[in-house]
N, C-alpha and C positions, 0 to 999 in steps of 0.2 A: 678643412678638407680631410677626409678618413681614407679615401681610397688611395692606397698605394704605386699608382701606376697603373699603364693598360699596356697590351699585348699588341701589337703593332705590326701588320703583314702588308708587304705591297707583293704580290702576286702575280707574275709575270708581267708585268706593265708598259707598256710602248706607248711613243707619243710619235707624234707630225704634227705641226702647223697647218699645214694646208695638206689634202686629199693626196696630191701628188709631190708635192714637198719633199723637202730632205726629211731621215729619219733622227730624231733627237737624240732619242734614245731605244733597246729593242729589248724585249724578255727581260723586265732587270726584276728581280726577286731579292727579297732584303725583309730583316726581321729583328723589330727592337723591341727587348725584353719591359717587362712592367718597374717601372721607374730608371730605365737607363738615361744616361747622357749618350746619344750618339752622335759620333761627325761626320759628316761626307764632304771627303777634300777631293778638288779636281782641279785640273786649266778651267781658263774660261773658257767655255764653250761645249761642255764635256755633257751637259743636260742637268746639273746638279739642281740649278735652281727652277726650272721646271720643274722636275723632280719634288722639291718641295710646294711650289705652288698648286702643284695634282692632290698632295697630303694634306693642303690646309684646304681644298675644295675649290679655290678660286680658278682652276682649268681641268677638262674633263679630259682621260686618256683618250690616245685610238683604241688600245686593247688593254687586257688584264683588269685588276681592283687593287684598291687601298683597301684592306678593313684595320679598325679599331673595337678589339675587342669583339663581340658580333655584329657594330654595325658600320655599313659599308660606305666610304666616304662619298658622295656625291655632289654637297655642296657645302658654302662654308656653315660654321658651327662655332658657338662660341665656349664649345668640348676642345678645339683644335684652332687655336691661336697664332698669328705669323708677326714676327716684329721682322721691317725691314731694315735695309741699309740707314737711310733716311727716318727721323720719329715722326714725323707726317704727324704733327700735335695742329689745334685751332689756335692760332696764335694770340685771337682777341678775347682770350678765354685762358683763367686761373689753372694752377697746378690742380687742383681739387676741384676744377670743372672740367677738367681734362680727362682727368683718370675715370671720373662717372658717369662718362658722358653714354658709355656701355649699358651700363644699368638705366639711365634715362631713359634709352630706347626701348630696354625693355621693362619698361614702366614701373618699375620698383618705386615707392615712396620716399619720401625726401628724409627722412628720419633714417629706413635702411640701406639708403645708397651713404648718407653722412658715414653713419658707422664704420660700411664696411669700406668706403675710400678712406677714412683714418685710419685703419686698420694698415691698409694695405700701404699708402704713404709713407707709415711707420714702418714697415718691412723694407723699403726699398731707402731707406735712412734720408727723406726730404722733409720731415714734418716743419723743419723751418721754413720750407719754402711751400707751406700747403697754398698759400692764398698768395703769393708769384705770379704776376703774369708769366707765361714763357716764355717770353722774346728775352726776360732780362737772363734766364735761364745760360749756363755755358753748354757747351756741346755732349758732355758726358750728364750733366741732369737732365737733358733733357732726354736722353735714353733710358735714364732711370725714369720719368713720367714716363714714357710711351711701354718701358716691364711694366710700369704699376696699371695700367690701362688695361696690359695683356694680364695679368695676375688677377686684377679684380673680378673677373669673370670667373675664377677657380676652375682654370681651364684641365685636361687630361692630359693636355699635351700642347708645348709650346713650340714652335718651328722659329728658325734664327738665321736669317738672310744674311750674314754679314753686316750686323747690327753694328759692330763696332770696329769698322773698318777708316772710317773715317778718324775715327778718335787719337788722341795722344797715349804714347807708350803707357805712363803712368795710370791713367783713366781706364786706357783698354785692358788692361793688368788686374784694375782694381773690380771691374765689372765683369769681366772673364771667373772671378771669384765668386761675386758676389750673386752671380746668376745660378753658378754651377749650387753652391749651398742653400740658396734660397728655393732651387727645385728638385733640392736633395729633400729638402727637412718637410716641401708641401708632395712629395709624393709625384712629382711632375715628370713626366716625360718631356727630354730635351733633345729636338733632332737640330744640330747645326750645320749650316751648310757654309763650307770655308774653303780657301783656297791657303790657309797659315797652317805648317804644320805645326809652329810652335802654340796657336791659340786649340788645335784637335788635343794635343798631349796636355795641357794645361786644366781642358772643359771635359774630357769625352771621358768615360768608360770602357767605348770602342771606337772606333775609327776604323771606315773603308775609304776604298781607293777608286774612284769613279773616273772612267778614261775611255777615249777613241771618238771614232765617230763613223756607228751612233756610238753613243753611251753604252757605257757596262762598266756592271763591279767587279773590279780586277783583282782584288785583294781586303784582307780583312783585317782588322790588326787588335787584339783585345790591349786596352791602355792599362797594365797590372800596377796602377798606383796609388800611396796614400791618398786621402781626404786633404791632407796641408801641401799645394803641390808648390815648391820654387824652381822657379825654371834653371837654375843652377846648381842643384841639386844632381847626383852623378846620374840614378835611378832615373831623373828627368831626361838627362842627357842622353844615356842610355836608346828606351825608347824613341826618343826626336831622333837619332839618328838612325834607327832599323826604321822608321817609318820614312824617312827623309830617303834613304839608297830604296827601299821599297818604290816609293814614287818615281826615281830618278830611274830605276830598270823597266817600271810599267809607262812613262814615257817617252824612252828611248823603243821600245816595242813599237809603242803606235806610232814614233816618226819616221 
C-alpha cells in the first residue's frame, strides 16, 4: 500500500431509526486527517456506534454525508473496513481460509490470494497458525484473524467497534499496540470507537468526546504522544487524566 491516508469528513450528519423515532444523534461534523488514529469515546447510548456503522456504509443517515476523500460513503466498500466486538470468523474454515475468504469473493486467483494472505498472516504475527482451524484458536488470535481479514483488502480506512473489549488485560494491551503500528506503517486510517479512556490515550492521535441525547461532540482532545506508549508512563498519565475530568464535566452537563 503507497497511499498514505485519506481525508475523512462526516458533514453535518443526523441519524433516527425510525421517521418519528427518537433522535441518535444531530448536526455532528467531525474531520480525520490522512492517516490518523482517531477515538470516539462516549456512555453507551450516546450514538458513537451508529456513528460508525454510517462511515463503514452498513446504515444510511437521515441527513448530512460521510466523504472519503472525494467519494461519498453510501454503501459498504472494501476501501472502508469495520472489525466488530465479536471476530464473526467461519468456524469450519482454516486461519488462511478465513482471512481470503475477501479476496474469494472478489474472485482473485488462488495463487494471488495465497500470496497476499501470507503476507498479511505474517503481519499480524499468526503464521504458526496459518492452517488452525479457529475454534482451536484463544480469544485474542482470533481477533488477530478477523485484522488480518480486514487488512487483506488493503483497506483506507479501518473502523473498530470495540474489538477488544471482551479480551484479557494482557492481550488487549498487546493488540491495542499492535494495531495502532501496523496502521501506522500501512498508511491506514483508524477511527475507534470506545467507551476506555485508558484504550483512546494508548491507540488515538486524537480523541473526542461524544455525549447527550441526541449525540454531539462535546470536546476534542489532540493525544500529543510518543509512538512507544506505556500506560505508566507520567506523559500517559498526564493526558488520561485531562481526558478523564474532560469526560467526567461533559457528563455531569448532560445529567
Amino acid at each position: 500500500m503507497t497511499k498514505r491516508g485519506v481525508h475523512i469528513a462526516v458533514n453535518n450528519l443526523s441519524h433516527r431509526y425510525a421517521a418519528r423515532g427518537p433522535v441518535t444523534f444531530d448536526q455532528v461534523n467531525l474531520v480525520s486527517l490522512p492517516g490518523e488514529v482517531l477515538a470516539i469515546i462516549g456512555r453507551s447510548g450516546c450514538g458513537k456506534s451508529t456513528l460508525l456503522h454510517i462511515m463503514a456504509g452498513l446504515l444510511p443517515p437521515t441527513a448530512g454525508e460521510i466523504t472519503i476523500d472525494d467519494s461519498q460513503v453510501k454503501e459498504p466498500s472494501p476501501k472502508w473496513v469495520m472489525m466488530f466486538q465479536a471476530p464473526h470468523l467461519f468456524p469450519w474454515m482454516k486461519v488462511s481460509q478465513n482471512v481470503g475468504i475477501g479476496l474469494k469473493f472478489a474472485n482473485w486467483s488462488e495463487d494471488r490470494i495465497k500470496e497476499r494472505v501470507e503476507k498479511t498472516i505474517k503481519l499480524v504475527d499468526l503464521e504458526e497458525h496459518a492452517e488452525s482451524n479457529v475454534q482451536d484458536l484463544s480469544g485474542g488470535q482470533q481477533q488477530r484473524v478477523a485484522l488480518a481479514r480486514s487488512l487483506v483488502m488493503e483497506p483506507e480506512m479501518l473502523l473498530l467497534d470495540e474489538p477488544f473489549s471482551a479480551l484479557d488485560a494482557f492481550t488487549r494491551a498487546a493488540l491495542q499496540k499492535d494495531v495502532r503500528l501496523i496502521a501506522k506503517d500501512l498508511g491506514i486510517n483508524l477511527v475507534i470507537v470506545t467507551h476506555s479512556i485508558d484504550e483512546a490515550v494508548l491507540m488515538a492521535d486524537r480523541a473526542v468526546i461524544m455525549a447527550g441525547s441526541p449525540g454531539q461532540i462535546e470536546e476534542e482532545i489532540v493525544v500529543s504522544l510518543p509512538e512507544e506508549r506505556n500506560a505508566q508512563d507520567p506523559e500517559v498519565q498526564k493526558i488520561r487524566g485531562h481526558l478523564m475530568e474532560t469526560f467526567r464535566r461533559v457528563s455531569t452537563v448532560e445529567n
